[in-house]
C-alpha positions as a printed NumPy array, in Angstrom:
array([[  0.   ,   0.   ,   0.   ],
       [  3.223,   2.715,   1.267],
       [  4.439,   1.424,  -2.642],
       [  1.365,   2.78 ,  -4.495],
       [  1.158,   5.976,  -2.174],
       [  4.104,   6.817,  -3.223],
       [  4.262,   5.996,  -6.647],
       [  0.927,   8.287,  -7.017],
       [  2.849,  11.25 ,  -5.215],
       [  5.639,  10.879,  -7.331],
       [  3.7  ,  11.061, -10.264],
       [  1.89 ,  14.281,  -9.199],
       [  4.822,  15.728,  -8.801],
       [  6.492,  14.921, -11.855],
       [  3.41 ,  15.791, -13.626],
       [  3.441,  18.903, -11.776],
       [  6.739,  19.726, -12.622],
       [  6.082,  18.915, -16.218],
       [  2.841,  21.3  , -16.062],
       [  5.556,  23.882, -14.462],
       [  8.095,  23.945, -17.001],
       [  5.499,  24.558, -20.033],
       [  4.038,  27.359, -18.519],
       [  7.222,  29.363, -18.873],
       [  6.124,  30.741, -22.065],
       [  6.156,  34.841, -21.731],
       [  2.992,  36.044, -22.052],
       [  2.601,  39.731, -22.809],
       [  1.951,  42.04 , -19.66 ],
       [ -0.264,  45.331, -20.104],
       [  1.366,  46.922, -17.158],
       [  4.915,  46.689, -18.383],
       [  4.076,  47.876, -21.902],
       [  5.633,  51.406, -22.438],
       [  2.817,  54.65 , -22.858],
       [  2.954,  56.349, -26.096],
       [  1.771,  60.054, -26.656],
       [ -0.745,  59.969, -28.872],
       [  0.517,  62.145, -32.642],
       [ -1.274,  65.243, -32.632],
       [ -1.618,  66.413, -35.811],
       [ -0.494,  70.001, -36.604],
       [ -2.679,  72.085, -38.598],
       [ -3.025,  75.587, -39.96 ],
       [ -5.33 ,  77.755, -40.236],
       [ -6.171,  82.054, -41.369],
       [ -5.875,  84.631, -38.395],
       [ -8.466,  86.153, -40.764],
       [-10.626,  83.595, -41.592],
       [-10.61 ,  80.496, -38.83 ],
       [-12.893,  78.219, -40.475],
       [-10.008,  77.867, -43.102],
       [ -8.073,  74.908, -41.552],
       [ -4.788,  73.154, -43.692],
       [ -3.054,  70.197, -42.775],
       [  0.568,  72.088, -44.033],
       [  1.453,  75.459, -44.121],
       [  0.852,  77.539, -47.412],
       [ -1.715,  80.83 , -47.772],
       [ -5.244,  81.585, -46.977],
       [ -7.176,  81.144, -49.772],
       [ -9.745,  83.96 , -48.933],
       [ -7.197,  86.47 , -48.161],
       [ -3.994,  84.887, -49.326],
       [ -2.587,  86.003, -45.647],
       [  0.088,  83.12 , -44.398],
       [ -1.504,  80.446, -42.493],
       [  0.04 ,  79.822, -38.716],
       [ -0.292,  76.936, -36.573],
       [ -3.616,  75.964, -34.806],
       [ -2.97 ,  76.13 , -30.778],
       [ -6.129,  74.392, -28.851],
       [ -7.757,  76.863, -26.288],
       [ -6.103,  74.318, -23.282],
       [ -2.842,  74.301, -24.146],
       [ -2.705,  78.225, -25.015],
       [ -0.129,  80.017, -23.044],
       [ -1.168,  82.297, -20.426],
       [ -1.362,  85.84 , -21.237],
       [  0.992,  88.721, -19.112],
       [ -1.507,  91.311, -17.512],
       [  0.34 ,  94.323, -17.057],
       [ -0.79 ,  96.282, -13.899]])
């Protein structure tokens, strides 16, 4: 009986062990992968005219004025009062 107890532990373990060493595969982790900015796009658009919007610089077509870059109300800079 001690004979077949311990040839059933033995092959738990083994199998266990076997079990073990195929699970070593890497699996892919979310919390080590690296955070990437998302691309903002740059665009241009007519100090003039605002609906006017281009993807690269160039001139307005309405008023042929030369198109500068589009800043987003957040990241404007804070304007200087003078007191």
């Amino acid at each position: 009986m001690k004979k077949v107890m311990l040839m059933a532990v033995a092959i738990l373990f083994s199998a266990a062990a076997v079990f073990a060493a195929h699970s070593n595969n890497p699996v892919s982790d979310t919390t080590k992968t690296k955070k990437v900015k998302p691309v903002t796009k740059v665009q241009y658009t007519c100090t003039m005219h605002p609906d006017v919007i281009s993807n690269k610089p160039g001139k307005c077509p309405k008023c042929g004025m030369t198109l500068v870059k589009k800043v987003d109300a957040k990241k404007k800079p804070a304007e200087k009062r003078k007191m």
